[in-house]
N, CA, C and O of each residue as an XYZ file, in Angstrom:
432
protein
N       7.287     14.662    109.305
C       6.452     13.586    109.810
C       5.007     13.777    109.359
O       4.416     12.751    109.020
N       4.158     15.269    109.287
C       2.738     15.845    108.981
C       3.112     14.799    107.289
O       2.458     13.814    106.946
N       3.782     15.134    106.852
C       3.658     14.431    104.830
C       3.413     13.161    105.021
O       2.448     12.669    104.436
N       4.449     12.134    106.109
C       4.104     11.148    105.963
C       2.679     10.392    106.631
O       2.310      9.246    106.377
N       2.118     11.205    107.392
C       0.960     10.684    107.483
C       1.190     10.450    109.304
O       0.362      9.748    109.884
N       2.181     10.990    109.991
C       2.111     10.950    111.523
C       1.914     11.949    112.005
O       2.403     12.982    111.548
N       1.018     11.921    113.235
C       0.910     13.368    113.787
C       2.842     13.719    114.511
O       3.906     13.113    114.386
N       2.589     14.479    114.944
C       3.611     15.010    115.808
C       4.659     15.152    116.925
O       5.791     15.603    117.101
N       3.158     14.197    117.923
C       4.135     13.821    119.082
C       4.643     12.090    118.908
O       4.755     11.302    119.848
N       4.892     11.796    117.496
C       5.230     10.264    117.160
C       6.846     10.606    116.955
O       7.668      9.692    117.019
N       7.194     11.792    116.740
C       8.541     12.171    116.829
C       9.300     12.161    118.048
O      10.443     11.708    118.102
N       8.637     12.692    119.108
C       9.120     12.562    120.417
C       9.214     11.102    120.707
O      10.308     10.724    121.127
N       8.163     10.104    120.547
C       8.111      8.784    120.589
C       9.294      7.947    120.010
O      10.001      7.175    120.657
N       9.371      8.180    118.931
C      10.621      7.590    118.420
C      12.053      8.197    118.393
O      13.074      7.635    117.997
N      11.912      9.598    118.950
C      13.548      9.947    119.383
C      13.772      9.243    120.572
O      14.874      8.711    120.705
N      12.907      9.133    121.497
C      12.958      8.590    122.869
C      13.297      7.398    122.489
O      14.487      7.333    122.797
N      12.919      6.153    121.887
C      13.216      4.748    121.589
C      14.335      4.806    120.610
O      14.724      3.657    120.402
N      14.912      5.558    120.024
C      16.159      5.740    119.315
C      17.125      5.864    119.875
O      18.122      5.206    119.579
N      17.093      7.079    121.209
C      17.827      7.211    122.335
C      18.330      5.894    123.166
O      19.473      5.443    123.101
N      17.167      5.308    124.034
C      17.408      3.970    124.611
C      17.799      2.792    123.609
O      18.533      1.966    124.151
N      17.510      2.537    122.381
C      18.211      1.795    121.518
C      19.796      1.860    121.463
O      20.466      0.828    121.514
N      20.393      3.184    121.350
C      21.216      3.670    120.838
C      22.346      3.266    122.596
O      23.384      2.606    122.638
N      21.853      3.733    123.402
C      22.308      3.443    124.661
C      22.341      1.906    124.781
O      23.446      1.435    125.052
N      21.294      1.028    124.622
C      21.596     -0.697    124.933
C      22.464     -0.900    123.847
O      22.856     -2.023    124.164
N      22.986     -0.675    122.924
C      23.617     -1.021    121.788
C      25.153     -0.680    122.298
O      26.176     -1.321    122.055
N      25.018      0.394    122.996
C      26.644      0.288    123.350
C      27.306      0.316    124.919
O      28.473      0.456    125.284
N      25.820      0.085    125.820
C      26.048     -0.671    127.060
C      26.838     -1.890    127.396
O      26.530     -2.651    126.480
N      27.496     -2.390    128.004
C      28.417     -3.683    128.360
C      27.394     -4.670    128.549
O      26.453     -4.310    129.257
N      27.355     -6.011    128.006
C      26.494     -6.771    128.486
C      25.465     -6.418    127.911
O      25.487     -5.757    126.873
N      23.995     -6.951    128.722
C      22.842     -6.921    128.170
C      22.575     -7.201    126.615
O      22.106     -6.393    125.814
N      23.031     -8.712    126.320
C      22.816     -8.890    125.160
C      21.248     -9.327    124.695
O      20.868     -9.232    123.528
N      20.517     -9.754    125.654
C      19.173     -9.489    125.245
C      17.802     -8.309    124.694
O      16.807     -8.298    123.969
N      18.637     -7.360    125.671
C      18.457     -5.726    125.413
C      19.114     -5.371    123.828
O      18.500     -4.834    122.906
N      20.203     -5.731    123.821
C      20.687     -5.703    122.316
C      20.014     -6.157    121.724
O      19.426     -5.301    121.063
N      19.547     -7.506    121.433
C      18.611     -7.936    120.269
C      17.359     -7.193    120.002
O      16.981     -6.885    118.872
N      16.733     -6.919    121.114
C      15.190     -5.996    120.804
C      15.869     -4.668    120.293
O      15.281     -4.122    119.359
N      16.902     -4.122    120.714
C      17.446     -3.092    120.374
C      17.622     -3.028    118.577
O      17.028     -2.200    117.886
N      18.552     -4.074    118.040
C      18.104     -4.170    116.852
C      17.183     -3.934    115.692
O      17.101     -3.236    114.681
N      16.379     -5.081    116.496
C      15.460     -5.433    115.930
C      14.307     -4.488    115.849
O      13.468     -4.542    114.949
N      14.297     -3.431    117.037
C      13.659     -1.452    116.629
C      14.329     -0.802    116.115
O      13.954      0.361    115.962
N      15.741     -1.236    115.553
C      16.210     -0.202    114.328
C      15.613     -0.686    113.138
O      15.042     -0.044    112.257
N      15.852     -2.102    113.243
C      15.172     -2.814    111.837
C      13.846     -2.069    111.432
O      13.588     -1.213    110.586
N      13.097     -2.753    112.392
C      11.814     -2.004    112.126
C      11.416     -0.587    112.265
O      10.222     -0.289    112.261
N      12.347      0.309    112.390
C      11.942      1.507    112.272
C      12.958      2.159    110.923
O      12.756      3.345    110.664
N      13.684      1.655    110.346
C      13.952      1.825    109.280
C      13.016      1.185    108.452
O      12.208      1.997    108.001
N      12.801     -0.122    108.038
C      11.962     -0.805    106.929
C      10.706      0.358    107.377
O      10.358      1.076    106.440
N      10.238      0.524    108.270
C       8.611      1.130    108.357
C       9.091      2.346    107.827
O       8.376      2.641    106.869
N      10.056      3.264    108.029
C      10.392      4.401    107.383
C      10.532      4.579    105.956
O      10.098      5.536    105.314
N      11.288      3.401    105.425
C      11.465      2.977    103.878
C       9.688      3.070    103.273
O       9.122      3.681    102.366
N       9.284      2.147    104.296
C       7.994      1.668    103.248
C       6.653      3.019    103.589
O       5.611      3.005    102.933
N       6.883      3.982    104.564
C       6.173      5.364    104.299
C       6.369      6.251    103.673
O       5.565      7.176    103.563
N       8.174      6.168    102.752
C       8.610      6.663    101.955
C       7.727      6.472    100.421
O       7.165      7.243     99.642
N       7.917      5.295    100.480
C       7.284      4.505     98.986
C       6.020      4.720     98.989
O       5.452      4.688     97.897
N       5.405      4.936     99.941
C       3.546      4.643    100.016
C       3.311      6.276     99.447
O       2.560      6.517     98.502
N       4.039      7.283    100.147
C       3.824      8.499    100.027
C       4.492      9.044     98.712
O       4.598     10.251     98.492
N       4.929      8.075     97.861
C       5.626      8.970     96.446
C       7.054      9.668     96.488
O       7.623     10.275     95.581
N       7.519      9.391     97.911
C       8.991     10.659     97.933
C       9.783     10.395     96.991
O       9.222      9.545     96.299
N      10.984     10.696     96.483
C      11.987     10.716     95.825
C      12.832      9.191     96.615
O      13.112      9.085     97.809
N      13.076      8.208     95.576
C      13.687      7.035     95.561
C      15.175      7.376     96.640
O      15.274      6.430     97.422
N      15.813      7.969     96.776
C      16.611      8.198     97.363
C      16.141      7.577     98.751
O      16.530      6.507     99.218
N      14.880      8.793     99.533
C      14.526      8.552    100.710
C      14.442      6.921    101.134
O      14.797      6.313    102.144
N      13.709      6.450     99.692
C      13.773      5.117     99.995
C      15.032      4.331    100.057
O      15.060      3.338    100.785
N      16.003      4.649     99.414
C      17.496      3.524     99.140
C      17.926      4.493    100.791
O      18.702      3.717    101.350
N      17.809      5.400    101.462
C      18.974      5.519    102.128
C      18.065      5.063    103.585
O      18.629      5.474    104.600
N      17.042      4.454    103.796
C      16.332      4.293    105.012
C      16.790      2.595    105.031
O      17.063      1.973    106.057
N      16.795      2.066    103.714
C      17.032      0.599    103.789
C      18.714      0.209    103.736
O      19.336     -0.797    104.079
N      19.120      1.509    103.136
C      20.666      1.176    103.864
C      20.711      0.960    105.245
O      21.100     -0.107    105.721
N      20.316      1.963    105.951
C      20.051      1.981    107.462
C      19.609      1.059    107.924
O      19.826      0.995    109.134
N      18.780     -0.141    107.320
C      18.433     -1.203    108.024
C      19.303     -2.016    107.761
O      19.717     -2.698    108.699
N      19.924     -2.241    106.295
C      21.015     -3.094    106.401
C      22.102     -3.232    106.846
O      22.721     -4.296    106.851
N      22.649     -1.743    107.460
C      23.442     -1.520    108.301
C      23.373     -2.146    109.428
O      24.311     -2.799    109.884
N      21.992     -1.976    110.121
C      22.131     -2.773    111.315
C      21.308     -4.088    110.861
O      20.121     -3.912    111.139
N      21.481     -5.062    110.394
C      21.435     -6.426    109.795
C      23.207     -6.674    110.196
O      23.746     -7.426    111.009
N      23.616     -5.946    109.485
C      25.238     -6.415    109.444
C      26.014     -6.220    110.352
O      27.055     -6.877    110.384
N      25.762     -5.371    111.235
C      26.120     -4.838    112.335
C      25.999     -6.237    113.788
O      26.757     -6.833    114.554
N      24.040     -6.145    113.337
C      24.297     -7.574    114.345
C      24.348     -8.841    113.812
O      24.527     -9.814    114.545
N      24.219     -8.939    112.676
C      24.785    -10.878    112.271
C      26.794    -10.463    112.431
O      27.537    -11.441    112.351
N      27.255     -9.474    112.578
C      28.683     -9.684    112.783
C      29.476     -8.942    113.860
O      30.600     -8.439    113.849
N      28.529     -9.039    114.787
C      28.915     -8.730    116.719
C      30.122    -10.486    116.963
O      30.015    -11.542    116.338
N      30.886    -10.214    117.809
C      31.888    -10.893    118.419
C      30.362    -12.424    118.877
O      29.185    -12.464    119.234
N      31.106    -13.050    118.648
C      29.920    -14.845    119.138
C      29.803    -14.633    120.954
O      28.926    -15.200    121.606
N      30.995    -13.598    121.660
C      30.631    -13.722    122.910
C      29.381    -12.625    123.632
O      28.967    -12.471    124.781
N      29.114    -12.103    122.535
C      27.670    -11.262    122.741
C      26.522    -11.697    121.975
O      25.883    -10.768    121.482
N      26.154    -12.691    121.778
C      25.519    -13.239    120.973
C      24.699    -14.188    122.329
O      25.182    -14.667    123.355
N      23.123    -14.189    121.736
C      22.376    -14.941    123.098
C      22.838    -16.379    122.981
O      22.686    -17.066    123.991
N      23.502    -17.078    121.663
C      23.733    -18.351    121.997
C      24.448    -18.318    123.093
O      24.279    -18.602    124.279
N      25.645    -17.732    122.146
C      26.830    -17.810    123.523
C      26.626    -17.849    125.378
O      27.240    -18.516    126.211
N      25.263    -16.621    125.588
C      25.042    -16.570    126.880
C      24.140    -17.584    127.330
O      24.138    -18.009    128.486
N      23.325    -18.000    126.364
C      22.588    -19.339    126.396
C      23.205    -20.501    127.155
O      22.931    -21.173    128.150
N      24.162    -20.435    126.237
C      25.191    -21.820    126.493
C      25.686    -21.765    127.848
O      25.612    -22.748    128.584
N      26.184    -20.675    128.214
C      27.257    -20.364    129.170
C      25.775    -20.651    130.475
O      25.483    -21.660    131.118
N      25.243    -19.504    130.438
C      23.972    -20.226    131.175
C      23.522    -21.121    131.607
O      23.330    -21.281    132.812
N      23.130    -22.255    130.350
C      22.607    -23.759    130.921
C      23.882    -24.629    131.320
O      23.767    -25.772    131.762
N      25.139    -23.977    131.122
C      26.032    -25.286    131.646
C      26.118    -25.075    132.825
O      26.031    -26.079    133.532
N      26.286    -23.953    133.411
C      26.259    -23.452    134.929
C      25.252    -23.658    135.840
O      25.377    -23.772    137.059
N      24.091    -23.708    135.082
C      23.186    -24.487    136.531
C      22.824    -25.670    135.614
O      21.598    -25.626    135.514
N      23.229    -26.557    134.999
C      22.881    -27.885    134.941
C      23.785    -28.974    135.487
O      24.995    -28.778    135.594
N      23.322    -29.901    135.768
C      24.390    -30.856    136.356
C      24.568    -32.063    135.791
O      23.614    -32.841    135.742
N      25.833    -32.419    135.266
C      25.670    -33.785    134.842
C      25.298    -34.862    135.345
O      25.003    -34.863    136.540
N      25.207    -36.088    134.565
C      24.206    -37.222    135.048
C      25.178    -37.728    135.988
O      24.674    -38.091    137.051
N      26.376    -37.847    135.899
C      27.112    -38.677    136.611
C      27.583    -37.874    138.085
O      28.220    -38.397    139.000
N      27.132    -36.610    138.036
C      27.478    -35.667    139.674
C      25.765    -36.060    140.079
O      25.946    -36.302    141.272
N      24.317    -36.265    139.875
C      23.798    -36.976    140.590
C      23.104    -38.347    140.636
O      22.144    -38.647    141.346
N      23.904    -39.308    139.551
C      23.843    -40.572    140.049
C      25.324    -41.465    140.506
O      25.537    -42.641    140.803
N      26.075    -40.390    140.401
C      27.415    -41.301    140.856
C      28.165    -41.327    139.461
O      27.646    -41.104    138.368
N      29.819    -41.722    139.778
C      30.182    -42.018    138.802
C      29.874    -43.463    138.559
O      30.240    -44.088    139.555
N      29.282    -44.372    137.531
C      29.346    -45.373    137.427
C      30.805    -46.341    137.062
O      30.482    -47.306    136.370
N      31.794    -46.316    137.260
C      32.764    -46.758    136.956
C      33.387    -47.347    138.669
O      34.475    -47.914    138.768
């Protein structure tokens, strides 16, 4: 971490958010927690990739940090549609909305 330009206790920082990532990712439910969950692997791979490149390392470091992000790209564009926020979206607004015809009557 000292090469790439972070002090020290940024390691503890991001094992800790790797940890709780790693836990909402394979918790039941909480598909909103999942998406931010993601979306701090994303970005802590690409930011890893691109301190690779800034600092000169060996191309490798760089191809295997952006595998890691594309891993989880693919991981969540191809989760089951019933963990997906549409899905809970949907399921959501139909349950407390009410159709027009339960409060103006059926017109018929």
């Amino acid at each position: 971490m000292l090469h790439l330009g972070y002090p020290l206790y940024f390691v503890t920082i991001i094992g800790l958010w790797k940890v709780l990532g790693s836990i909402a990712l394979v918790a039941p439910r909480l598909p909103r927690l999942k998406e931010w969950a993601y979306a701090g692997i994303f970005f802590n791979m690409t930011g890893a990739a691109a301190s690779h490149w800034v600092r000169g390392d060996a191309a490798w470091h760089v191809i295997v940090t952006l595998a890691f992000a594309a891993l989880a790209v693919a991981s969540w564009a191809l989760r089951p549609p019933s963990r997906t926020l549409g899905k809970v979206a949907d399921e959501m607004r139909s349950a407390v909305s009410l159709a027009p015809e339960t409060l103006l009557g059926d017109p018929a």
